[in-house]
N, C-alpha and C positions, 0 to 999 in steps of 0.2 A: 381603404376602408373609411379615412375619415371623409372622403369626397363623397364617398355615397352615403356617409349619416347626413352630412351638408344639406346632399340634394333633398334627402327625406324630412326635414326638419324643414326645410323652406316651402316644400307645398304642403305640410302642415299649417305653420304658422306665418308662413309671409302671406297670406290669404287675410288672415284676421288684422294686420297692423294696415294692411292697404286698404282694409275697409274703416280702419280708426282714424286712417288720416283722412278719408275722403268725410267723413261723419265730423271730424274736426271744423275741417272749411263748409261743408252744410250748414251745420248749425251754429257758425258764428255768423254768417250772412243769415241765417232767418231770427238770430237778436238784435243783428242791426235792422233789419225791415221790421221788427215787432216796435223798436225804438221808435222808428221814423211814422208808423201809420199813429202810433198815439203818445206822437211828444207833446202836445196840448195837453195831456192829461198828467204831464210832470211837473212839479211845482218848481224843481230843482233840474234840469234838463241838462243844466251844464255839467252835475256830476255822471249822469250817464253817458252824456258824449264824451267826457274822457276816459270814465272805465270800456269803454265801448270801443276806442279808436286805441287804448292800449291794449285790448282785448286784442283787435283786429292785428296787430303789429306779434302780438306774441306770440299766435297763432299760425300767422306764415312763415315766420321767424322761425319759427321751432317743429317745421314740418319735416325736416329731416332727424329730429329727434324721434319720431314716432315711424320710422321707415323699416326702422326691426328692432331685433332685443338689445344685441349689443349699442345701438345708439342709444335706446330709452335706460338711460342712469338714473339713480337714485336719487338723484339731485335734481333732475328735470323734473320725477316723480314730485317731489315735495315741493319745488317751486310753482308746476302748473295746478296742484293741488291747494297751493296756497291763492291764487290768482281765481279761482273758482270760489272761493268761500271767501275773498275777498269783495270779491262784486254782491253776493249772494247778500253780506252783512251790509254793504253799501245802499241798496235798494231801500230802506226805509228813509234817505238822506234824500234821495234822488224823487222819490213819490211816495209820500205820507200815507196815501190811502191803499196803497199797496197789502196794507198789512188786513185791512178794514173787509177791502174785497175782493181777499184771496187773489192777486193777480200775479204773474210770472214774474220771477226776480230776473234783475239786468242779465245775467250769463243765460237765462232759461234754461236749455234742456243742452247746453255747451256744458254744464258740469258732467255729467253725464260722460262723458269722452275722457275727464280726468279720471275716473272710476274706472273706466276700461281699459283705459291704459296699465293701471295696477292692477287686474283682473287680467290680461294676458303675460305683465311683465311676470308678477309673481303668486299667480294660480289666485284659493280662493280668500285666505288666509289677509291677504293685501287688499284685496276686493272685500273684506269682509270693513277691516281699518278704513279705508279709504271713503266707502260708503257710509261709515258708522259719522265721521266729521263733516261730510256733508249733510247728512240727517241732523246734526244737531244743531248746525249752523240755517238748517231750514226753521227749525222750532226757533231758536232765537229769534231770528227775524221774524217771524208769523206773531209772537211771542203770546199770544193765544192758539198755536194749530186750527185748523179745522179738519174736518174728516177729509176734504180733497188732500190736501198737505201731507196727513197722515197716509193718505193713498199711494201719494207719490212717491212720500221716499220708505216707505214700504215696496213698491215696484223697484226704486233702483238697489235698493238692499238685495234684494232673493235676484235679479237679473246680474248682477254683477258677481256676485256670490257664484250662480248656476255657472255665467259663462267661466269664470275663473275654476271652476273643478271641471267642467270641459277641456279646457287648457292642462291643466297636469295630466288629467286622462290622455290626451292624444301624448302629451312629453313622454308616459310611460310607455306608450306605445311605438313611440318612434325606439327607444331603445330597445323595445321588445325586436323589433325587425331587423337594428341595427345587429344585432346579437344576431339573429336567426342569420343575416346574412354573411355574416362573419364566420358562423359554423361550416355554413354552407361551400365559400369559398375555400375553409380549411379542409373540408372533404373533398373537394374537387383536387386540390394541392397535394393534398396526402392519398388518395386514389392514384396522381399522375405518377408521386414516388415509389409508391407502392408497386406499380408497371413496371417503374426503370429499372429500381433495386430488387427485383426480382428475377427481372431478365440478365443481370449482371451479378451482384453482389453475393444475393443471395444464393444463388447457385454455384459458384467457387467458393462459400462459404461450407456447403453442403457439401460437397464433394471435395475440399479437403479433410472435412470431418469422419467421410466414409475411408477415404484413403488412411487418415493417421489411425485410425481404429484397426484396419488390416494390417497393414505394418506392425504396430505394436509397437513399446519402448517408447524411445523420445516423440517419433511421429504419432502416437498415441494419446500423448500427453497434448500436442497440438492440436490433433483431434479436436479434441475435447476442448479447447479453449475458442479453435474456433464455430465451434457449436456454439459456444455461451454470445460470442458477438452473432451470431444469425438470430437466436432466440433476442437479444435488444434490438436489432435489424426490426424483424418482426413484431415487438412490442410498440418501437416506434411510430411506423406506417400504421399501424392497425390502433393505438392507442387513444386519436387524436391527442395528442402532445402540438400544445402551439407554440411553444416557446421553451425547446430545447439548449440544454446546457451539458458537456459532457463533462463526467465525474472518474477519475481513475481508477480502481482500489485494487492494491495486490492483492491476490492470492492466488495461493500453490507458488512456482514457479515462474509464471507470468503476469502480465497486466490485465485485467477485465475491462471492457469499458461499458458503465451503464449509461443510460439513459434518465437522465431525471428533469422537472420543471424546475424553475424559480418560482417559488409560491409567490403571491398577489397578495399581499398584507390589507388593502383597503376592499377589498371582494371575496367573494365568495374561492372557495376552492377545488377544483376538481380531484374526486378520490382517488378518481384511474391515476391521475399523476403523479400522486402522495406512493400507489401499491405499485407502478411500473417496475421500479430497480427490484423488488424484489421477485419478477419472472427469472428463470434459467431454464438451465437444462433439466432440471429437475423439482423446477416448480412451475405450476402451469395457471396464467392469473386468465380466466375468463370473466368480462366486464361487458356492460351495456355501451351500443353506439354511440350514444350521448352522453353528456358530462353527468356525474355526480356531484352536483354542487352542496358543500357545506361551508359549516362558518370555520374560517383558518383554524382558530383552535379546534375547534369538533373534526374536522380531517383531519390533523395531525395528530391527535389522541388515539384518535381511532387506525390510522395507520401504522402508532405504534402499538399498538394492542394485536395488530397483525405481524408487524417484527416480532414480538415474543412468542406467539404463537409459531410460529417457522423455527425462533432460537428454539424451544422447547421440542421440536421437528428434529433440529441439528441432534439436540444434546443426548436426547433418547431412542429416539429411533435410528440412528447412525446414520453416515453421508451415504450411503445408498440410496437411504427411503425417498419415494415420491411425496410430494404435497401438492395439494389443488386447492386456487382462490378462487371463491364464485363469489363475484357482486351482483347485488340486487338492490333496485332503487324503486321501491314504492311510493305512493305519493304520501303517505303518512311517516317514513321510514326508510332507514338503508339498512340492510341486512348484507354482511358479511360472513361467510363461510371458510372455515381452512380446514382442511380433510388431508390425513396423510395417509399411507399403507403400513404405518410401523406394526410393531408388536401390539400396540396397545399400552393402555392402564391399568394395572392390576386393580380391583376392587377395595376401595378402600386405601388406597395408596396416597389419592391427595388429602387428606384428613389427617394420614398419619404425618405427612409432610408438612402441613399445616402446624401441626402439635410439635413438631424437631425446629419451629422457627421459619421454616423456609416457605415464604411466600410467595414466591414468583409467580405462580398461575394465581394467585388471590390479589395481592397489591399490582401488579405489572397488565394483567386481561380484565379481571372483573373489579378492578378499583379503578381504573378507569373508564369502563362503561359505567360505573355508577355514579363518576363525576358527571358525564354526561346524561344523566338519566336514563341509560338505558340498561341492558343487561347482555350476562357473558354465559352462554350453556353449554358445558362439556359432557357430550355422549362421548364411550371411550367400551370397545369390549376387545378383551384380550385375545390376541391373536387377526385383529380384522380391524388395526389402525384407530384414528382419534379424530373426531371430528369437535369444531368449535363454531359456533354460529353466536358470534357479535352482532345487536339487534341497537338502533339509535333511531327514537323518533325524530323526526324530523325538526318539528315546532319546538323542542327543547333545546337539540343539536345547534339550530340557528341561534337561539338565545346567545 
């Protein structure tokens, strides 16, 4: 993956540094020709022929600095930035009338190339700096402007500016694809296990689980535990999970093994990942093909607002009951659902539960969607199970 963001990042932007350098040696040979057709009109000639010959020296010299990003340092930044607005203040030393009638300063239109260097190295931000010192080192020397002057570096202020938010725009874009092809490949990969582990796994998984259920007794019990690994089996392949890690936890009798992520501390997080461990045999988690992306804490709050929701499953409705998780990922909003088949809610039961102290469905489901800014609504009718729909705007959730 990282060879193919490489390739994608270099016909972006190796395109614009090959055209910076080729603009570099342009336009320092057409300062030394502008030097030579009118050095009769320098009072001071000798100071231009030497900013000019140290011009011409720093600028071949430092052609592999501008060959890509990682060459172009901050320190080249500031040195060739200082070598332009050197010359630029040198011009009234070199030809007095310079100033009088409006004529092009010793570097000309080679500043210009320091400005785009910081407009591709660091978007527009640095094109914004970079051009701001050179405009102001144009006004000193003019030390009257005229309207041409003002023209000019008005032109390199919004051109450098413009090209530099071109620049992060394609940056974002190249992640944007790097990502899409990332997904891409992790579907290909988890499509091809999905084939294997089904033609294998999955199927001795199943049909020990029909076997230990006829049997009855011990073989019953194994049954039943190897259902719970066919149901992570299938959470896994079908999950996207790109960076699984396996978790053991007793219960009953035997070993479980889920399936969980390592969450991503500096990114976004996927909620399928966060709600995985909690599929079995008796809960059924339905999610969108694509990630749900939130911010770490906003998935994790909200994932455990789904753990109490199931504990509240467990605790009332007995280990019999079914529960169903449906994710839905809007572009405004994620919306989670948990629905079980228990008895139900008596009327008026969380109120009085509420009033006895005991919080759990208050502090644990809906004190945590309201950290998040969102909200926790429990439909519940006796006899026909409990449903819970967790709602988190998006634009908050990211906050």
């Amino acid at each position: 993956m990282a060879g193919r963001e490489r390739v994608v990042r270099m016909s972006v932007e190796q395109p614009l540094w090959r055209a910076l350098t080729a603009y570099r040696v342009i336009t320092m040979a057409y300062a030394v020709l502008l030097f030579a057709f009118h050095r009769d009109q320098y009072e001071h000639p000798w100071v231009a022929v030497g900013f000019l010959a140290a011009l011409c020296v720093w600028t071949l010299a430092t052609l592999p600095k501008v060959a890509n990003a990682a060459s172009c340092t901050r320190r080249f930044l500031i040195a060739d930035l200082t070598v332009a607005l050197a010359g630029i203040l040198l011009t009234p030393l070199a030809d007095a009338h310079a100033q009088v009638q409006d004529g092009p300063t010793l570097p000309s239109i080679w500043t210009a190339g320091s400005v785009l260097a910081y407009a591709i190295k660091g978007g527009w931000r640095w094109a914004a700096f970079a051009s701001s010192l050179v405009a102001a080192a144009n006004i000193v020397e003019r030390g009257q402007p005229s309207r041409d002057t003002v023209h000019n570096v008005l032109l390199v202020w919004v051109a450098s500016i413009a090209i530099g938010y071109v620049v992060e725009v394609a940056r974002a874009s190249e992640r944007t694809l790097a990502r899409a092809l990332e997904i891409e490949a992790a579907t290909r990969e988890r499509e091809r296990l999905a084939r294997d582990i089904h033609d294998s796994v999955l199927q001795v998984l199943a049909m020990v689980q029909r076997r230990g259920t006829a049997l009855g007794g011990e073989a019953a019990e194994l049954g039943r535990m190897a259902g719970e690994q066919e149901v992570a089996l299938r959470t896994l392949v079908t999950g996207g999970l790109t960076r699984p890690s396996l978790v053991s936890e007793d219960e009953s009798q035997g070993a479980v093994v889920r399936v969980v992520e390592e969450p991503d501390d500096d990114g976004p997080s996927d909620l399928r990942c966060l709600l995985a461990p909690h599929a079995g045999a008796r809960v059924t988690l339905s999610e969108p093909g694509a990630p749900v992306l939130l911010a770490p804490d906003a998935a994790r709050e909200l994932a455990a607002a789904v753990g109490a929701a199931l504990d509240n499953v467990r605790r009332h409705a007995g280990d019999d009951a079914r529960a169903w998780i449906l994710v839905e990922d809007w572009p405004d909003e994620v919306i989670v659902t948990v629905r079980d088949d228990g008895p139900g809610i008596p009327e008026g039961r969380l109120a009085q539960a509420e009033g006895e102290g005991r919080m759990g469905v208050a502090l644990s489901i809906r004190g945590r969607l309201r950290d998040l800014g969102g909200s926790a609504e429990l439909l519940s009718v006796p006899g026909q199970g409990t449903e819970v729909e967790l709602k988190v705007p998006r634009g908050k959730a990211n906050r």
